[in-house]
C-alpha positions in Angstrom: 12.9 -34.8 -11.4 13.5 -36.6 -14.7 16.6 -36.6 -17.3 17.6 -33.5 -18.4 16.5 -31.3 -15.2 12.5 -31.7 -16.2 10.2 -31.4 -13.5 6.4 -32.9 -13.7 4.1 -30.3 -12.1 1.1 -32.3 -12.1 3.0 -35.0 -10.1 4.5 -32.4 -8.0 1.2 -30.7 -7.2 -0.5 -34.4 -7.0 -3.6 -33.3 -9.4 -4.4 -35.1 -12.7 -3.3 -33.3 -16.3 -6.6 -32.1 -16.9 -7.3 -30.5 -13.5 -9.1 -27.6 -13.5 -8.1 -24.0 -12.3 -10.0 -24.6 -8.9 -7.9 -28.2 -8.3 -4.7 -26.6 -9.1 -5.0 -23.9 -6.7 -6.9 -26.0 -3.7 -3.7 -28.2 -4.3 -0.9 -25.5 -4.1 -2.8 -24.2 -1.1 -2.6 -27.2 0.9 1.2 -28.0 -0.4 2.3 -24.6 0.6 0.8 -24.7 4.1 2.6 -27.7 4.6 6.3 -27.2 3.4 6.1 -23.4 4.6 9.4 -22.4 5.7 7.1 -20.5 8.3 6.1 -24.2 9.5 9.5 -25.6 9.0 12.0 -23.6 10.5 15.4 -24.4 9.4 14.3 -27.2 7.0 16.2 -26.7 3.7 13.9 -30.0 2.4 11.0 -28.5 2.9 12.6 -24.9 2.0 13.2 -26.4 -1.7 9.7 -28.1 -1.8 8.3 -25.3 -0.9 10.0 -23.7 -4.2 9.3 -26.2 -6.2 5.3 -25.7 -5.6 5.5 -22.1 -6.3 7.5 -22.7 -9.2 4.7 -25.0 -10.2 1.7 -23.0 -9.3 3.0 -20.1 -11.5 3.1 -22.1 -14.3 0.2 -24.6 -14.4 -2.3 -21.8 -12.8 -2.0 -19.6 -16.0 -3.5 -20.5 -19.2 -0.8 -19.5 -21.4 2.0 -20.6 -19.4 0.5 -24.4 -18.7 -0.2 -24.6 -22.5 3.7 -23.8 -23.3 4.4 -26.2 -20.6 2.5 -29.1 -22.1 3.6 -28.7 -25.5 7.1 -28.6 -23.8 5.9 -31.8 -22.2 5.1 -33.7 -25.3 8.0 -32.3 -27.0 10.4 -34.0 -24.7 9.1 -36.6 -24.4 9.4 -37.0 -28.8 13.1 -36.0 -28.4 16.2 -37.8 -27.3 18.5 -34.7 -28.7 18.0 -31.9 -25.8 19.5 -29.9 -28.3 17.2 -30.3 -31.2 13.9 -28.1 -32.4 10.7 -30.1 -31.0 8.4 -30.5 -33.9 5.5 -28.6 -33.9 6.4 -26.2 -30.4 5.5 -23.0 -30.3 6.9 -20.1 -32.4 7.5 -18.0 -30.2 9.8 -20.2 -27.4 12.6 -21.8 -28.5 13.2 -25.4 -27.7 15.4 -25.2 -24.9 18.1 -28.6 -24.5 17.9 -27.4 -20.4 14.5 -27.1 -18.2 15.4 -24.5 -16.2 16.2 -22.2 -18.7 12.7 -22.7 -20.5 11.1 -22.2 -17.4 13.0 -18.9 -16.7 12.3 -17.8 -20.5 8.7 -18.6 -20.1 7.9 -16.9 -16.6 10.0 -13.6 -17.8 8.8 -13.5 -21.4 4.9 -14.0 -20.2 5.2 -12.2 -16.7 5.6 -13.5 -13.2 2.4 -14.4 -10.6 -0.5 -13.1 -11.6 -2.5 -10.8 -9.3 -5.7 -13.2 -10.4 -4.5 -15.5 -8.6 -3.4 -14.1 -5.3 0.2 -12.8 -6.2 1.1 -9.1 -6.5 2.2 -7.6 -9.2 5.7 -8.4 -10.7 8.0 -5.6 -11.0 10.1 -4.7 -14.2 12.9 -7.9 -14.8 16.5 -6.6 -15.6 19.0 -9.2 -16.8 22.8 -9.1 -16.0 23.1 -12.2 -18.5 20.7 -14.1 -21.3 18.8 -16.0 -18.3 19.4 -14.4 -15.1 16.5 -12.2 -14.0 17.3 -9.9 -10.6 14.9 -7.9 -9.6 12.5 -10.3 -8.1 10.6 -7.5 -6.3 6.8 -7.1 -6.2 5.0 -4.4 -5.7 1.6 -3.1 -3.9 -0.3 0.2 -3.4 -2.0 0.2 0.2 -4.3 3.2 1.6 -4.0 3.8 5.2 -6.4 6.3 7.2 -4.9 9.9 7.9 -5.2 8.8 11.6 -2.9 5.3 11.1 -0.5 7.5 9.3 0.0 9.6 12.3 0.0 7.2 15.0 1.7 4.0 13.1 -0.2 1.1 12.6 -0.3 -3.1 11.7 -1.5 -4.6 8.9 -2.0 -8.2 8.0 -2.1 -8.9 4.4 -2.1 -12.1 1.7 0.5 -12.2 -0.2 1.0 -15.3 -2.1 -1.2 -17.3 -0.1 0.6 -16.3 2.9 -0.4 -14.1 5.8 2.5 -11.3 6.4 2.4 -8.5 9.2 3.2 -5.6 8.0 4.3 -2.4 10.6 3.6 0.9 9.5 5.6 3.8 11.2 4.1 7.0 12.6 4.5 9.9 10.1 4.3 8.4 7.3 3.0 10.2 3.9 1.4 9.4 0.2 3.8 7.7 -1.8 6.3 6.4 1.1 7.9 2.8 0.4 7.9 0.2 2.7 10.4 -2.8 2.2 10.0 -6.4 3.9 12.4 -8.3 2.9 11.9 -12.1 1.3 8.2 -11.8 0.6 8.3 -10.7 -3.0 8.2 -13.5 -6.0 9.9 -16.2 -6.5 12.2 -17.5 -9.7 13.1 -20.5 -10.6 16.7 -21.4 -10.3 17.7 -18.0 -8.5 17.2 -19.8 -5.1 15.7 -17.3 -3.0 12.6 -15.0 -3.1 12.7 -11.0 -3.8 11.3 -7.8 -1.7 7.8 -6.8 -1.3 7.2 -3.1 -1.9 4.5 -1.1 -0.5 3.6 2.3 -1.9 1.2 3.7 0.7 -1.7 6.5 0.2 -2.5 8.2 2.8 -7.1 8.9 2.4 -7.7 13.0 3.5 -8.9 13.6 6.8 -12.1 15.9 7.2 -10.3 18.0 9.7 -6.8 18.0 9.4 -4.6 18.3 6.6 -1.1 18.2 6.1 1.4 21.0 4.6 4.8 19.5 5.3 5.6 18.7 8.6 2.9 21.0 10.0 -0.9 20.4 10.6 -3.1 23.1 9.5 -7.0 23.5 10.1 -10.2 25.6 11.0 -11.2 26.2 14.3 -14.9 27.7 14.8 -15.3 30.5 17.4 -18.5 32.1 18.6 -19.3 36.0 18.7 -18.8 36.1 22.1 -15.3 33.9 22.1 -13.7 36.1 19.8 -14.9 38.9 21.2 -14.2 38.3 24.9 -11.6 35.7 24.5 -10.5 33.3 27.3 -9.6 29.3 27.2 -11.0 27.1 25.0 -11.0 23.1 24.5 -9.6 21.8 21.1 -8.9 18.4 19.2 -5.6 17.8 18.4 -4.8 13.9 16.8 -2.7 13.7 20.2 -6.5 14.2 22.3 -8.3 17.1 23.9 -5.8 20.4 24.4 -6.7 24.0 25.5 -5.9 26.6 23.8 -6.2 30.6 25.0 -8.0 32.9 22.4 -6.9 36.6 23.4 -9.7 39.5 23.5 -10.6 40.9 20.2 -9.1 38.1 17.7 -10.3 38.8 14.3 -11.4 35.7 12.3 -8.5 34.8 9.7 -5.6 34.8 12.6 -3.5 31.4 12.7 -3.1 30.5 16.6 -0.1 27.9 16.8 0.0 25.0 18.9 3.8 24.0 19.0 4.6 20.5 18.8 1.3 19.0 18.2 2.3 18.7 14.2 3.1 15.7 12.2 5.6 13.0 13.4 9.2 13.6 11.6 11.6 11.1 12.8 12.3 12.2 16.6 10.6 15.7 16.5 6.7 16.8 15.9 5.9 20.0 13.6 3.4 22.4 14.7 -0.5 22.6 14.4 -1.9 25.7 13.0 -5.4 26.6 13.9 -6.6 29.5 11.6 -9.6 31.2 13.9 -13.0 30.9 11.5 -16.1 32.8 13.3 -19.4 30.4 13.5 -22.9 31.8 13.4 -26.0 30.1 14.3 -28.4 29.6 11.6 -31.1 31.2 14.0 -30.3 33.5 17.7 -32.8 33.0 20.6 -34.6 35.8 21.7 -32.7 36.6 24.3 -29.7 37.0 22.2 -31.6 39.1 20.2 -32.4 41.1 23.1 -29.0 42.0 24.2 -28.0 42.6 20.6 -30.2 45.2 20.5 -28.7 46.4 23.8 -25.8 46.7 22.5 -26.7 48.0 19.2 -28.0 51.0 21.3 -24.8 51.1 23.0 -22.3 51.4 20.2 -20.0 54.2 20.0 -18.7 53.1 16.8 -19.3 53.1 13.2 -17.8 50.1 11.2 -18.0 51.9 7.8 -16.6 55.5 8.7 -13.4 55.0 6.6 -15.2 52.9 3.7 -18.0 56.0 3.4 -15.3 58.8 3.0 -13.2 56.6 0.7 -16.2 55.7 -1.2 -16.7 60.0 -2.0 -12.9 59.9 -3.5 
């Protein structure tokens, strides 16, 4: 660090001032494996380097920002009065007497880390003063299968060139947040890192679908099932379960399997299995056979009502 609190990036990062976009990130990449506070447990040396090379990386990796930077650069280095106007800086930063609060102008006024290069996306910035940004939150959207919403699940994801585990709880649904602390962005002179926040989506199951805390789907019968009822074997999420149809059920009826719903904190809702009658596309002959057998032996006539309403 140099009079007047200025920090030299390129020296920081050990790349040349005309390093390319490629350099600069190969360069933060090996720096941050290095002083990772992961790597370096209780180190507050390699804590602040660590800082220092993020802080660096978000600047010198964005056009915009490294161009600001280097006219800030030659600017101070023209002026002995912090205090003054650099000639010739841009129009739209002021010439700040005190590094830090450039650097906080310039990564609030242009945005935090970009998600081009490997950060998440920077929540909104609320100030409690002219240069004190708090929310240093970022946020993701993640889709998890129906299946890893109803069981729980881990995932392992990048986040600023950094591998963090993420546990999912059972039961979750679309739009539920998930928090882990000290993963989100970083800001210069605040002195610790913000949140990461995870907006999951949960993708539609072909069977299954939720309606609050219950599970709700079809479940096929033959002829001869709803006719003569008895046990039969179902899928639940859970695994195989059995499930009695009683004689006669009509197709449309909702047969309730309590318990076997979705997760909700300590208790499980109910599934819901609405009875759906499945025909073949095309009946052996013998099953043609015995229709006919019973065709003969009918004693009923499904449309007595419907014909004498019909003559109204």
């Amino acid at each position: 660090m140099t009079k007047g609190g200025f920090r030299d990036y390129f020296n920081l990062l050990g790349i040349e001032r005309n390093a390319k976009t490629s350099e600069i990130k190969a360069a933060f990449r090996n720096l941050a494996r290095k002083y990772h506070p992961d790597v370096n447990p209780g180190d507050k040396n390699a804590e602040a380097k660590f800082k220092e090379i993020n802080e660096a990386y978000a600047v010198l990796s964005d056009a915009k920002k490294r161009k600001l930077y280097e006219e800030y650069l030659q600017n101070w280095k023209k002026s002995s009065d912090m205090s003054s106007k650099g000639s010739g800086f841009h129009a739209d930063f002021e010439w700040h007497g005190n590094f830090d609060d450039f650097i906080n102008d310039l990564l609030e006024r242009l945005g935090g880390f970009q998600a081009s290069n490997g950060f998440p996306r920077r929540s909104p910035l609320y100030r409690t003063g002219a240069n004190t940004p708090v929310n240093l939150d970022a946020e993701i959207n993640m889709q998890i299968t129906f299946l890893e919403a109803f069981r729980g699940t881990d995932r392992r994801l990048k986040v600023n060139d950094e591998r963090v585990q993420i546990r999912i709880p059972r039961g979750v649904c679309t739009g539920t947040k998930l928090r882990v602390k000290g993963k989100g962005n970083f800001q210069p002179g605040m002195g610790r890192r913000g949140d990461l926040i995870i907006t999951l989506k949960v993708a539609q199951h072909p069977i299954w679908k939720l309606e609050h805390n219950q599970l709700v789907a079809d479940l096929p019968l033959a002829l001869d099932e709803l006719l003569l009822g008895g046990t039969v074997i179902v899928m639940t999420p859970d695994g195989q379960a059995q499930i009695f149809i009683p004689p006669g059920t009509l197709p449309g009826k909702t047969l309730k399997l309590k318990g076997k719903g979705w997760p909700v904190k300590n208790d499980r809702g109910d599934l819901l299995l609405t009875i759906k009658m499945e025909l073949p596309e095309q009946w052996s002959p013998k099953e043609l056979e015995l229709f006919n057998e019973l065709k003969e032996q009918r004693t009923t006539n499904p449309r007595k009502d419907w014909l004498r309403l019909a003559r109204l």
